[in-house]
C-alpha positions in Angstrom: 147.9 53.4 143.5 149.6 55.9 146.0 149.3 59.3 145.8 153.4 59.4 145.5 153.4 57.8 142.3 152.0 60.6 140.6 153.7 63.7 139.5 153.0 67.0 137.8 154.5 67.8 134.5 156.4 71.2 135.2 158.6 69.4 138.0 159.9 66.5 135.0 163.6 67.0 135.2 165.1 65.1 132.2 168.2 64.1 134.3 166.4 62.9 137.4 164.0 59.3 136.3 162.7 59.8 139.9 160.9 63.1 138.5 159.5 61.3 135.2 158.9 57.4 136.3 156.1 57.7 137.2 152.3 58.3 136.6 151.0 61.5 135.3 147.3 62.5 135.4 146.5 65.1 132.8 143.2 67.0 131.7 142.3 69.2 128.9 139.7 71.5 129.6 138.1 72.0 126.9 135.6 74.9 127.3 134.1 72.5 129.4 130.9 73.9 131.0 131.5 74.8 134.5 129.3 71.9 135.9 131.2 69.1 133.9 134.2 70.7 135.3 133.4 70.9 139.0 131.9 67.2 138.8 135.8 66.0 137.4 136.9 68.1 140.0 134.9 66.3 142.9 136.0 63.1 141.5 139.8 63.1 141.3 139.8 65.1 144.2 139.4 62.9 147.2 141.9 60.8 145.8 144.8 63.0 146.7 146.8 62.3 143.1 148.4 65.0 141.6 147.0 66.5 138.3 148.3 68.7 135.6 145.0 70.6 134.2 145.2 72.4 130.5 143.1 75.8 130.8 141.3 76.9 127.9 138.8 79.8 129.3 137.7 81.9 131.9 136.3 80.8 135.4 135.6 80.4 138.7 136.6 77.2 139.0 140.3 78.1 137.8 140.8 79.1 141.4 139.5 76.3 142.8 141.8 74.3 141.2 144.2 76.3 142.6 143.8 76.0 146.1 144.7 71.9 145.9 148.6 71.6 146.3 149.3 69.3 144.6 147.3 70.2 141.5 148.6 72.7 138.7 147.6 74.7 135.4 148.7 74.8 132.1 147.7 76.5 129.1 145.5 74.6 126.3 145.8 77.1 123.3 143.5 76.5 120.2 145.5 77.2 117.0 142.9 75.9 114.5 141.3 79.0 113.5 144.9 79.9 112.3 145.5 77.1 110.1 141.4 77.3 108.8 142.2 81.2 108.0 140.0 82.2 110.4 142.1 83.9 113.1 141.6 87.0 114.6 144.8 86.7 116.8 148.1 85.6 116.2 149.5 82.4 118.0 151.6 84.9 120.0 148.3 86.7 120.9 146.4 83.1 121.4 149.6 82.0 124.1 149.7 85.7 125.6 145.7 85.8 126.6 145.7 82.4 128.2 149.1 83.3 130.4 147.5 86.4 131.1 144.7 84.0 132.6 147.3 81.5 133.8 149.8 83.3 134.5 151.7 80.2 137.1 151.4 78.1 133.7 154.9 76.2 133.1 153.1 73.4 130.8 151.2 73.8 127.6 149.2 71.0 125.2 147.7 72.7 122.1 144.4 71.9 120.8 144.4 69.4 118.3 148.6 69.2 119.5 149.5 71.7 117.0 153.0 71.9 117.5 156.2 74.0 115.1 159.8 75.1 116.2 158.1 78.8 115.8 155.5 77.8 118.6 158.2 75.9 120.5 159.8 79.9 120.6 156.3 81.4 121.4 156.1 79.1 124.4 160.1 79.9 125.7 159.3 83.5 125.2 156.1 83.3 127.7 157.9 81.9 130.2 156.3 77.9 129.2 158.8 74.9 130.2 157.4 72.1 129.2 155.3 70.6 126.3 153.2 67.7 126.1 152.5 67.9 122.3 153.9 64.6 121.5 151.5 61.2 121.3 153.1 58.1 121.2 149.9 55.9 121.5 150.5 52.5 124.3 150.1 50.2 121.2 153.8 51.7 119.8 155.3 49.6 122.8 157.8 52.6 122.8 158.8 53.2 126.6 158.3 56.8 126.9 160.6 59.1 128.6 160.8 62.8 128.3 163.6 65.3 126.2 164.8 68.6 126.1 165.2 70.1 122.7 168.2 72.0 121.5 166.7 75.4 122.7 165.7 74.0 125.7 162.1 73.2 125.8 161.2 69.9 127.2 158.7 67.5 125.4 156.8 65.2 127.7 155.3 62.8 125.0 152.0 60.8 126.3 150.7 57.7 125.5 146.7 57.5 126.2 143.7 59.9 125.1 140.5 58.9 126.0 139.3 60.8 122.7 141.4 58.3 120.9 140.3 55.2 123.4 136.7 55.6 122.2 137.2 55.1 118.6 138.4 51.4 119.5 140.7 51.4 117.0 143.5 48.8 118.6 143.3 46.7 121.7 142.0 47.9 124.5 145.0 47.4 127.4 143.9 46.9 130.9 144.3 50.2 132.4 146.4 48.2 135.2 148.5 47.1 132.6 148.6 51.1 131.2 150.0 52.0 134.8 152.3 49.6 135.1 153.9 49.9 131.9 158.1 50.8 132.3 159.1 54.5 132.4 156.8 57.5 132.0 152.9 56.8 132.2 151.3 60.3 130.5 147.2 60.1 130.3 145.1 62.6 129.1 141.3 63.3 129.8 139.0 65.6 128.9 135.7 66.5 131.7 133.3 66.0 129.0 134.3 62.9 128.6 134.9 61.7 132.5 131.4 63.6 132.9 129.3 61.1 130.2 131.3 58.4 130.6 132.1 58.8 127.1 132.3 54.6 125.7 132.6 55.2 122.1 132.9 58.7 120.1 129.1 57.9 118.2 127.4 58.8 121.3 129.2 61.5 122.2 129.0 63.2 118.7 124.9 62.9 119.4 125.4 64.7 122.9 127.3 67.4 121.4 124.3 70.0 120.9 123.5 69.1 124.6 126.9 69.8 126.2 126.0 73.1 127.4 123.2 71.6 129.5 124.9 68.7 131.5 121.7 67.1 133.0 120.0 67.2 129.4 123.1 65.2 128.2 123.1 62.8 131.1 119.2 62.1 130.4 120.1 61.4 127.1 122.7 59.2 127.8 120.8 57.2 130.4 117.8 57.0 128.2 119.7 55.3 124.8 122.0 53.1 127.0 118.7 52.2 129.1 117.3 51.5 126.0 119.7 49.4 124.6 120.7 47.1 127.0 116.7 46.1 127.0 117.2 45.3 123.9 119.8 43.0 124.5 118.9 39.5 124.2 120.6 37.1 127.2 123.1 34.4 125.8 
């Protein structure tokens, strides 16, 4: 697929379908540890597509998303604690420390997409455009386009997760047939799961103690899968 046929989310114009049909490549970061990040990094990046990154913490490599054109950042607020009674900040604090970070940020996908009118406000107020809090999974059939609400924010609904891929819950579509699908094409990834290659959500739940030491995860990974497929009897 050409790099043209990509876009980035804070240049959707709901009037214009040239600025929305078309394919959108979107990654939550995730706290990911900085070597899972740089390795997504390396591999998107000779590709030349346009990407849409959600920012969760401080580092280095923030810049060096930066410095690709035709990449750009958006914030990736946590609001859990809130709603498990465990938050220090408010959500206006959460949103105002990652724009702080972020500060270019027109986009924003919460954690979990937690989404209210009350954020939809916090979000105007700190200068945020666009929200991609919406998922309207590829089984729906639902041609997705994007909307602006009534106070102006606009929603850019997606329809793939690769969190929700693993659990193998529907039918599997061809990821040729995900791309080709009519209207907007929204996908969101996560490094951790680009990095291990993640195949079901199992064996990444047993990696998760080893996250922070991406080569111990890989040898894990290589080791069970190794393992298993000498198990496997032929046909």
């Amino acid at each position: 697929m050409k790099s043209d046929h990509f876009g980035l989310v804070s240049q959707i114009n709901v009037k214009e379908s040239v600025s929305w049909d078309r394919v959108f490549l979107t990654l939550d970061i995730d706290w990911a540890h900085d070597e899972v990040l740089e390795d997504t990094i390396e591999l998107i990046r000779p590709f030349g597509a346009k990407v849409t990154w959600y920012a969760t913490h401080p580092t280095l490599l923030l810049d060096e998303i930066r410095r690709v054109t035709d990449w750009e950042l958006g914030i990736h607020p946590n609001f859990n604690p809130l709603l498990e009674g465990k938050g220090g900040e408010s959500a206006t604090d959460i949103v105002q420390r990652l724009m702080s970070m972020v500060p270019e940020a027109r986009s924003v996908r919460s954690h979990s997409i937690v989404q209210s009118s009350r954020l939809n406000q916090i979000f105007l107020s700190a200068g945020l455009t666009h929200d991609s809090n919406d998922y309207v999974p590829s089984h729906s059939g639902i041609e997705l386009r994007p909307f602006k609400l009534e106070d102006g924010l606009i929603k850019v609904p997606y329809h793939f997760s690769d969190e929700l891929w693993c659990l193998g819950r529907w039918p599997r579509e061809d990821f040729d047939v995900l791309l080709r699908r009519p209207g907007m094409r929204v996908f969101d990834f996560h490094p951790i799961h680009v990095f291990l290659n993640t195949e079901n959500l199992e064996r990444y739940q047993a990696t998760r103690a080893l996250h922070r030491t991406p080569q111990a995860s890989l040898r894990w990974i290589w080791h069970t899968r190794s393992t298993e497929a000498a198990v496997i009897k032929p046909q």
